[in-house]
C-alpha positions, 0 to 999 in steps of 0.5 A: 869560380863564379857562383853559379858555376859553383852551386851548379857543380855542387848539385852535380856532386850530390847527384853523383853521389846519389848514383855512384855512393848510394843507389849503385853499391846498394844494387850490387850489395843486394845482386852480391847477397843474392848470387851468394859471393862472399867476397863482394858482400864483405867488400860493400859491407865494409864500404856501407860502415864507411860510407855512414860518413857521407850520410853524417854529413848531411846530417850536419850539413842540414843544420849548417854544422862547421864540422860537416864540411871536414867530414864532407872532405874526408868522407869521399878519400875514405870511401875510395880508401874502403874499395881499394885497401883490403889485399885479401879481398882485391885477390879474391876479386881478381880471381873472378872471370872479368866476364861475369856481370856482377865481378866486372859492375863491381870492377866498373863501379870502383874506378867510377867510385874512385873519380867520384870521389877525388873529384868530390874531395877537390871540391869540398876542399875549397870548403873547408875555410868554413869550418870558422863560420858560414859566410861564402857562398862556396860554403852555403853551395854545399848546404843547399841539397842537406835542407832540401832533402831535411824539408823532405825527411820533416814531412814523412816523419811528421806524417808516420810518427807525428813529430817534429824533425827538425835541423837541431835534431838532425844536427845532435843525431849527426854528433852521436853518430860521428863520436859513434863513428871516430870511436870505431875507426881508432878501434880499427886503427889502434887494435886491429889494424897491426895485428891483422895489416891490410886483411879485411878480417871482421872489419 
């Protein structure tokens, strides 16, 4: 794929990342708590600690970390796997009226979600040659949004608390938060995971 169509596809992935992993699940989590649907909060519950991934990621990213590109493939598969797994809560869901706003936004969003994230997961493929070292231009595509945004987060923090954010920093609080992260999703995988199967429980 020529470089530019690339980096072009690239940003369009951050872009839809920005709507369909971000601002929209945000918007129902809040319209969910509101209208008191208790399905619907435990199911954008679970897809928020999921999708933390996302947001290591960029942490990673920010300061060129290797790793930040197999979690930047993982991350996409693991938040369509969040919305779609739970038995109890796919039910629930379905046993709304399809004509309410909120049950059918957050039917629509799910499908929408799931093509996000294959496509973004296909991407992000390509990528993970680089987990031996930054070199392509595929992999610094994937950098450039990570450190545009760093540039940004730098300024507000150096600006209300008056110090210094840098990529290093970004980097280390990326570390902390996926061993925080692995060490959580074993626990569920290895604990309740057999004794509770596909029932969201108190994931």
């Amino acid at each position: 794929m020529p470089e530019l169509s690339y980096l072009t596809l690239v940003w369009l992935i951050y872009r839809l990342a920005a709507v369909f992993a971000v601002g929209l699940p945000l918007v129902l989590l809040i319209w969910a708590l509101l209208r008191r649907e208790t399905s619907m909060v435990r199911l954008l519950t679970i897809y928020w600690k999921i999708a933390s991934l996302l947001a290591i990621s960029v942490l990673l990213l920010t300061d060129a970390r290797p790793i930040g590109y197999l979690t930047a493939f993982l991350a996409p598969l693991l938040m369509v796997v969040s919305v779609w797994f739970w038995v109890d809560l796919n039910e629930e869901l379905a046993d709304l009226p399809p004509w309410r706003p909120l049950p059918f936004t957050v039917r629509l969003w799910r499908w929408a979600l799931t093509g996000f994230g294959l496509l973004t997961s296909a991407t992000a493929f390509q990528t993970l040659a680089c987990l031996k070292g930054i070199e392509g231009t595929n992999c610094k595509a994937w950098l450039v949004a990570p450190q545009g945004l760093h540039r940004v987060v730098e300024g507000v923090f150096d600006f209300i608390f008056g110090g210094q954010w840098t990529e290093a920093v970004a980097a280390f609080v990326g570390y902390v938060a996926l061993v925080a992260y692995v060490v959580g999703l074993l626990q569920w995988l290895l604990v309740r995971f057999p004794r509770q199967g596909r029932v969201a429980g108190e994931f």
